[in-house]
C-alpha positions as CSV (number, residue, x, y, z in Angstrom):
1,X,7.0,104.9,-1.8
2,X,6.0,102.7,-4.8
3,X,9.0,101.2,-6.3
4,X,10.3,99.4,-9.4
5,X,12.6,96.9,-9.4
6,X,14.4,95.1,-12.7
7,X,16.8,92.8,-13.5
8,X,18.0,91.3,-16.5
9,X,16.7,88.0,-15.5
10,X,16.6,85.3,-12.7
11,X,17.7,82.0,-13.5
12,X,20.7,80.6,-11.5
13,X,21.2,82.1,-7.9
14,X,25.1,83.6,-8.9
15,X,26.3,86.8,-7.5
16,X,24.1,88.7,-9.3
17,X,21.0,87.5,-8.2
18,X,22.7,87.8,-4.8
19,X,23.1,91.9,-5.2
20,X,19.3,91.4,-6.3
21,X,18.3,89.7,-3.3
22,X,20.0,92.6,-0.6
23,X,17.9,95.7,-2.5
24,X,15.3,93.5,-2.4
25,X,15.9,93.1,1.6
26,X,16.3,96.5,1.9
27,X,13.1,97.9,0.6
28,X,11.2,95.0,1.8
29,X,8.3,97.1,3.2
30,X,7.9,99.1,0.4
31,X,5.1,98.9,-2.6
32,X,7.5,97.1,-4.9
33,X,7.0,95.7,-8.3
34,X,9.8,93.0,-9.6
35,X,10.2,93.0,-13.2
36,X,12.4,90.3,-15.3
37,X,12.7,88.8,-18.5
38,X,12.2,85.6,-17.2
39,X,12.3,84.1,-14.3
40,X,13.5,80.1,-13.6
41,X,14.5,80.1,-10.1
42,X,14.3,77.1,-8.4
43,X,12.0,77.3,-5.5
44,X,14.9,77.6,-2.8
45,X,16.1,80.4,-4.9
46,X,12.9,82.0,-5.3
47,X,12.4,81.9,-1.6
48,X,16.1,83.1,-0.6
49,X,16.5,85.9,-2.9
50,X,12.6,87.3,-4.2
51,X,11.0,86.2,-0.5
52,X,8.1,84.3,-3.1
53,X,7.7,87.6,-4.6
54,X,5.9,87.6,-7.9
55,X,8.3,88.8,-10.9
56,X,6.5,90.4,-14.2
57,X,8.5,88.9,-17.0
58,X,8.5,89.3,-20.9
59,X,7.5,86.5,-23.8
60,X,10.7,84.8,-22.5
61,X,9.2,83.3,-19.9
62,X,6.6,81.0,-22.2
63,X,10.0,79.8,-24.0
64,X,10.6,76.2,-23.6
65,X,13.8,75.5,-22.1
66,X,14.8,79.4,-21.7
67,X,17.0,78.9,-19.0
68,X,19.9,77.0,-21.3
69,X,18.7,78.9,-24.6
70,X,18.5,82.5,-23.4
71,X,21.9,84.0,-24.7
72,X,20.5,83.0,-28.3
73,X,17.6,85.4,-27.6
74,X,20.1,88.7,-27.3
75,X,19.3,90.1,-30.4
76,X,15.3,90.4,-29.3
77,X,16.1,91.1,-25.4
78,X,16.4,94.8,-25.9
79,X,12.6,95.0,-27.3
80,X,11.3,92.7,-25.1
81,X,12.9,94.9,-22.2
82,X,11.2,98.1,-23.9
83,X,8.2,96.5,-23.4
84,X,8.1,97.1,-20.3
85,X,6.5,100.6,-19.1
86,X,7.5,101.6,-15.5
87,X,5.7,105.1,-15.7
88,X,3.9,105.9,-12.2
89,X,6.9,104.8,-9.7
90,X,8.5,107.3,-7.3
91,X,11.4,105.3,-7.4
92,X,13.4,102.8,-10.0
93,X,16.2,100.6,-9.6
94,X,17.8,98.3,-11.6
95,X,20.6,95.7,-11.4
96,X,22.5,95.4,-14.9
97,X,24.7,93.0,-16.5
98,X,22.8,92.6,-19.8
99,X,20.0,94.9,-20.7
100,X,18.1,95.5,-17.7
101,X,18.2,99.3,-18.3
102,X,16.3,99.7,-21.4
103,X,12.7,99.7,-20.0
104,X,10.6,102.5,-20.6
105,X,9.7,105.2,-18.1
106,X,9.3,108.9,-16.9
107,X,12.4,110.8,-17.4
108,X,11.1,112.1,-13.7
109,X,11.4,109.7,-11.9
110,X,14.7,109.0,-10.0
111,X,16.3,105.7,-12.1
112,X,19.8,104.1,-10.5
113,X,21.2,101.5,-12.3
114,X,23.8,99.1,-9.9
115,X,25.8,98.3,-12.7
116,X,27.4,94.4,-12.6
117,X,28.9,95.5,-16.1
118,X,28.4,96.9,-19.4
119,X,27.3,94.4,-21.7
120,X,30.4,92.1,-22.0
121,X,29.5,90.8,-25.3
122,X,29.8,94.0,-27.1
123,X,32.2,95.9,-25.1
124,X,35.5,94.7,-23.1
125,X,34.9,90.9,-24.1
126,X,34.0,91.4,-27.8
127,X,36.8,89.4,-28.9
128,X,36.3,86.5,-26.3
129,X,32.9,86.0,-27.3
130,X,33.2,87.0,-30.9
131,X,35.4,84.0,-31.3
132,X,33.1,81.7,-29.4
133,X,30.4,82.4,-31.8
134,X,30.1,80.6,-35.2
135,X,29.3,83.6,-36.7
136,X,31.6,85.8,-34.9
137,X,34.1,87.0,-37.4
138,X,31.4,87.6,-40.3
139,X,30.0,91.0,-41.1
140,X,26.5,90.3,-39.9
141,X,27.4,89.9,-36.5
142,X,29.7,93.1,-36.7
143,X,26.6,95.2,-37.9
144,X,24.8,93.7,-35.2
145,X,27.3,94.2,-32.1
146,X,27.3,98.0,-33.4
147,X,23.7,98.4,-33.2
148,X,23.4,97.2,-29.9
149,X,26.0,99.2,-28.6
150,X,24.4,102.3,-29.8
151,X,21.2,100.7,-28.0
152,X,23.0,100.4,-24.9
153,X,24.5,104.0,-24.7
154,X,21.3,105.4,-25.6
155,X,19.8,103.4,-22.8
156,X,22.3,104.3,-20.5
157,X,21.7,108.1,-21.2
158,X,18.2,107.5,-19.7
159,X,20.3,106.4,-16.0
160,X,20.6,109.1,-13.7
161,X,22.9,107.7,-11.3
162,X,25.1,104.9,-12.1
163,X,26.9,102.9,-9.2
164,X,29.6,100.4,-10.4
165,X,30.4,97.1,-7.9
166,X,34.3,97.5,-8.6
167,X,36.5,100.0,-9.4
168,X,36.8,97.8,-12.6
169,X,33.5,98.1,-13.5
170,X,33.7,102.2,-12.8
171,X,36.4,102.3,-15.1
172,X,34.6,100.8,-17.8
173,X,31.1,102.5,-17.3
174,X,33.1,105.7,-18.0
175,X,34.6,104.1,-21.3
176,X,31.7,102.4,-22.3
177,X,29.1,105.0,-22.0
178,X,31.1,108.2,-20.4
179,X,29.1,108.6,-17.3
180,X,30.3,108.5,-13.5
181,X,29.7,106.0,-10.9
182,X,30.0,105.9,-7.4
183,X,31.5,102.5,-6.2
184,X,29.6,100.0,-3.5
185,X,31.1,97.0,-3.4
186,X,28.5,94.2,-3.3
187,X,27.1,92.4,-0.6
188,X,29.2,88.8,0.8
189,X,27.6,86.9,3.6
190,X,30.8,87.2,5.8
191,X,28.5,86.1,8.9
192,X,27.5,83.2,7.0
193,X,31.1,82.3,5.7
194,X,33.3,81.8,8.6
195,X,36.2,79.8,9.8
196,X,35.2,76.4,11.0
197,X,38.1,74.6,13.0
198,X,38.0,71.4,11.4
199,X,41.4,70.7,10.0
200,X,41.8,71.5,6.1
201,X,42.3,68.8,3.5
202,X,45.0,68.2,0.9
203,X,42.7,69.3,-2.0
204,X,42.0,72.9,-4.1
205,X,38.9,73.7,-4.8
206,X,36.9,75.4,-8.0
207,X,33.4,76.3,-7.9
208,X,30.8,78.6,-9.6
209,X,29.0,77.8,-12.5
210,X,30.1,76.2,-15.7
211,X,29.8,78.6,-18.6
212,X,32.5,79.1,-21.3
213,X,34.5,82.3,-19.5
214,X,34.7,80.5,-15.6
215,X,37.7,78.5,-17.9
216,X,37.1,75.4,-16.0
217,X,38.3,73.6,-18.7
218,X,41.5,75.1,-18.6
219,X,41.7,74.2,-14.6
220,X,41.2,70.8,-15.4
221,X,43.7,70.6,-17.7
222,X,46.2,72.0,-15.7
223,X,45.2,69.3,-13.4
224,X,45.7,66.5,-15.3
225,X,49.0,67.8,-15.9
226,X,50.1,67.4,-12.1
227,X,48.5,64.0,-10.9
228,X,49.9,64.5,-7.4
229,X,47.6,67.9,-6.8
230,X,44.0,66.8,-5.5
231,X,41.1,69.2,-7.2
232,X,37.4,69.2,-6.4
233,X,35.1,70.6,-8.8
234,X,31.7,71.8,-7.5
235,X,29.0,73.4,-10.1
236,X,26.9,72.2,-12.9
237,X,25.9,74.1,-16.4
238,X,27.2,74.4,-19.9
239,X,29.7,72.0,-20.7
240,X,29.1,69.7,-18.1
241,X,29.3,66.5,-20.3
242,X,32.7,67.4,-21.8
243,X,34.2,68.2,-18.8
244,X,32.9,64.8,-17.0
245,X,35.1,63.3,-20.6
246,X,37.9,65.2,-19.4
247,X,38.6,63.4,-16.0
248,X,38.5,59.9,-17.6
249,X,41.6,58.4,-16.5
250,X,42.5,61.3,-13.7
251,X,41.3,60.1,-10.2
252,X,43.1,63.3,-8.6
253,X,39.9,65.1,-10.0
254,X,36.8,65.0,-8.7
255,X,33.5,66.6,-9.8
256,X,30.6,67.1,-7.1
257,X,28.1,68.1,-9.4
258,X,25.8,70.8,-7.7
259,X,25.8,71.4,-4.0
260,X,23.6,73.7,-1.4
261,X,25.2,76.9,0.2
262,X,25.9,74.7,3.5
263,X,27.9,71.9,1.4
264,X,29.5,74.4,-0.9
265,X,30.8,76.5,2.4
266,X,32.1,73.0,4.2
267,X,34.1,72.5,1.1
268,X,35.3,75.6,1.0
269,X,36.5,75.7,4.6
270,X,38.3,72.4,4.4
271,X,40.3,73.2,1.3
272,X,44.0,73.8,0.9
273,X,42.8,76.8,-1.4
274,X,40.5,78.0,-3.8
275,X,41.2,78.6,-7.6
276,X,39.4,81.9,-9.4
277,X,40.2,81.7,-13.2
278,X,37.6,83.7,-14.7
279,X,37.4,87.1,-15.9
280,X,35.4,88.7,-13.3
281,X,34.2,92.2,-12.5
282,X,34.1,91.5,-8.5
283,X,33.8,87.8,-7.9
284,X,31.4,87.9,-4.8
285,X,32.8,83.7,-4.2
286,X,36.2,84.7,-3.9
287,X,35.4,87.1,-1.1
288,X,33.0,84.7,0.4
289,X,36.4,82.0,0.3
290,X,38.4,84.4,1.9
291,X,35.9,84.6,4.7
292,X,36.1,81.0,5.8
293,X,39.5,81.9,6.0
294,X,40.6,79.8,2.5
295,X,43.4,81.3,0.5
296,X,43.2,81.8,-3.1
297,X,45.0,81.6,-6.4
298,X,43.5,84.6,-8.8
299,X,43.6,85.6,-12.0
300,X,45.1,88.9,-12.1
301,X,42.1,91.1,-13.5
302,X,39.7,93.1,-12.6
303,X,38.2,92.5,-8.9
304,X,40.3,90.0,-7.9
305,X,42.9,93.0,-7.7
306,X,40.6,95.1,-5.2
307,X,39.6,91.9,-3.2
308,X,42.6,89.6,-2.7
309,X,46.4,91.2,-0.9
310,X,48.9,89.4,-3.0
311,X,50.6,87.2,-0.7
312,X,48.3,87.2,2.1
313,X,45.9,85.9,1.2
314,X,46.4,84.5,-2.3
315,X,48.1,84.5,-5.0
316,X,47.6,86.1,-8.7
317,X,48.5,83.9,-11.9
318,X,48.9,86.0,-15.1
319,X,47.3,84.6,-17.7
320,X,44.2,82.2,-18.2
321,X,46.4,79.1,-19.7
322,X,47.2,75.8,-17.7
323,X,51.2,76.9,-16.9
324,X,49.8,80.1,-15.5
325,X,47.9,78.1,-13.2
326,X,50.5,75.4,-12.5
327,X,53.0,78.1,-11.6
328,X,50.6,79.5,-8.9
329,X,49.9,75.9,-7.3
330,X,53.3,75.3,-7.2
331,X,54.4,78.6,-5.7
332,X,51.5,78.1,-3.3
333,X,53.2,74.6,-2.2
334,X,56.1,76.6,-1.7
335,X,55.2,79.2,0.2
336,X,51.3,78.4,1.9
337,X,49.2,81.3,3.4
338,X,48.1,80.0,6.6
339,X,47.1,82.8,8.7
340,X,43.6,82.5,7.9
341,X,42.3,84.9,10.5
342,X,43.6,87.8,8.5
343,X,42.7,86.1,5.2
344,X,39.1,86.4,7.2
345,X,39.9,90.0,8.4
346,X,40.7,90.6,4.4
347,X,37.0,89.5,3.5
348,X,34.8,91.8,6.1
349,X,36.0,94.5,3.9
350,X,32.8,93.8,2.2
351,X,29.9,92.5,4.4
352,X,26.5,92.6,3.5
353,X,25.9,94.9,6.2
354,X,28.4,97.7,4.7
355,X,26.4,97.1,1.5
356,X,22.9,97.8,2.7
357,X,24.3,101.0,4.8
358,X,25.9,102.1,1.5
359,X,23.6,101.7,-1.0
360,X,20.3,102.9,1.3
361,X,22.9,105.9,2.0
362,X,23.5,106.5,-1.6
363,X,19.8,105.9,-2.7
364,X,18.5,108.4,-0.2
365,X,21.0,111.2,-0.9
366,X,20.5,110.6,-4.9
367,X,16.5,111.2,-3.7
368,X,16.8,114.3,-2.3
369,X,19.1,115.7,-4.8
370,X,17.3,114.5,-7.7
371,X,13.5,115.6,-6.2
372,X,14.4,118.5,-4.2
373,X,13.3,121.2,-6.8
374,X,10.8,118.8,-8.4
């Protein structure tokens, strides 16, 4: 079978790129092309997720610095993904939180699109990242947040089957571009993240990437607002510098930096509990938390709600503000989850093992439906 694979692109190795790297594992032995806008990976990530397999990017790539500059490039990235013609495949399958969608191809072939989100940007977070943006509230960028949303249902109408990684997600496919999905949960490395009986440490712990919506910031602050609470950061990114400024003077917070899967997982295991403040459509880490058996304090939105038991094993805070937070933490010193066997038992809910059976079930099925008068 000769098959086409595309993703929006492959820069840091998130939860995304993790979903990429299962399809990838699961059609390893077929004739598969890679396609991306660009493709930064660090050579451990290139290894772990594309196996050293060569990507076909866009102009993007030959862009000094792309990996910290590429949101600038939305307004081109739906051109530059037209630009690529998959015409010949028997097969195509895309992984979409941007624009990875929008290539060009034979209406027939079979194209399924595992949809992360709908472009948040335009969509469910317009007002978030409208008011991030310097030009957010003028008419220009109104004009051009329409246009791309016509763009992205048009490119949508060219999906045949959608499949949605939450019910969340599902939700908002049918609002965004009224189609159906089937949900399959994504893939967490549940043999990987396990209990470990070393004892746990007096300290929370928040992780993941820093980019404007993870609302580290906000953690922080709610940090230096209780001096007796321990927190760990671990991650590196956008805003790095003026978070390091922020824990001046606060030597209950500590920032790691960046650290490998096995450091990252020791971390996890040994903390009191793991905080989750960003707007998430799954949140493959907070599964991956509750598999080494670490409870976790939420936000209460999207798949947080279909991955954490209230009570069990974690707690929800409301709202992403720093007395949301501090209500948790302190209802968590209260009352601590500490049966973390079943705040394990929670997690292999969604093993990586129930995803490749899933989606190879569901790609197989959508074959023969889709080719069996063809």
């Amino acid at each position: 079978m000769k098959l086409a694979f595309v993703q929006d692109w492959f820069n840091a190795n998130g939860g995304a790129e993790k979903v990429a790297g299962s399809i990838l594992d699961i059609y390893d032995k077929e004739d598969m092309t890679v396609y991306a806008l660009f493709d930064r990976f660090s050579p451990t990530a290139r290894k772990e997720i594309l196996n050293n397999r060569p990507v076909k990017t866009s102009l993007l790539q030959y862009v000094p610095f792309i990996s910290k500059i590429y949101r600038y490039f939305l307004p081109v990235m739906p051109w530059l993904m037209k630009r690529f013609n998959l015409r010949g495949y028997d097969l195509i399958l895309s992984t979409s939180h941007a624009v990875a969608k929008g290539f060009r191809s034979d209406p027939k072939t079979l194209n399924i699109c595992y949809c992360h989100t709908p472009l948040r940007p335009i969509w469910d977070m317009y007002d978030d990242y409208a008011a991030a943006h310097p030009l957010g509230r003028s008419g220009l960028y109104k004009v051009f947040v329409n246009w791309l949303r016509r763009w992205d249902v048009r490119s949508a109408d060219h999906v045949h089957f959608f499949i949605a990684n939450s019910k969340h997600i599902q939700r908002r496919i049918a609002s965004s571009y009224g189609r159906e999905s089937v949900v399959i949960y994504p893939p967490v490395r549940t043999g990987k993240f396990a209990l470990s009986e070393a004892p746990r440490k007096n300290y929370y712990l928040c992780a993941g990437r820093f980019v404007p919506y993870k609302k580290t910031d906000m953690v922080i602050s709610a940090f230096r607002q209780m001096p007796d609470k321990e927190l760990v950061l671990i991650g590196e990114g956008w805003g790095t510098k003026e978070f390091k400024e922020m824990l001046d003077g606060y030597p209950n917070i500590k920032w790691l930096g960046y650290q490998k899967d096995e450091e990252m997982m020791k971390y996890i295991q040994e903390a009191k509990a793991c905080i989750f403040a960003a707007k998430e459509d799954f949140g493959i880490m907070c599964v991956e938390a509750q598999a080494c058996g670490t409870p976790v304090l939420a936000l209460d939105y999207g798949g947080y709600r279909e991955t954490v038991i209230e009570g069990e094993s974690g707690y929800f805070f409301p709202e992403q503000t720093e007395a949301s937070l501090t209500e948790a933490v302190n209802r968590f010193e209260q009352l601590p989850l500490k049966d973390h066997t079943a705040i394990r038992q929670n997690a292999l809910r969604f093993s990586d093992d129930r995803f490749n059976k899933e989606f190879s079930g569901f790609v197989s099925a959508a074959m023969n439906e889709f080719y069996k008068n063809k």
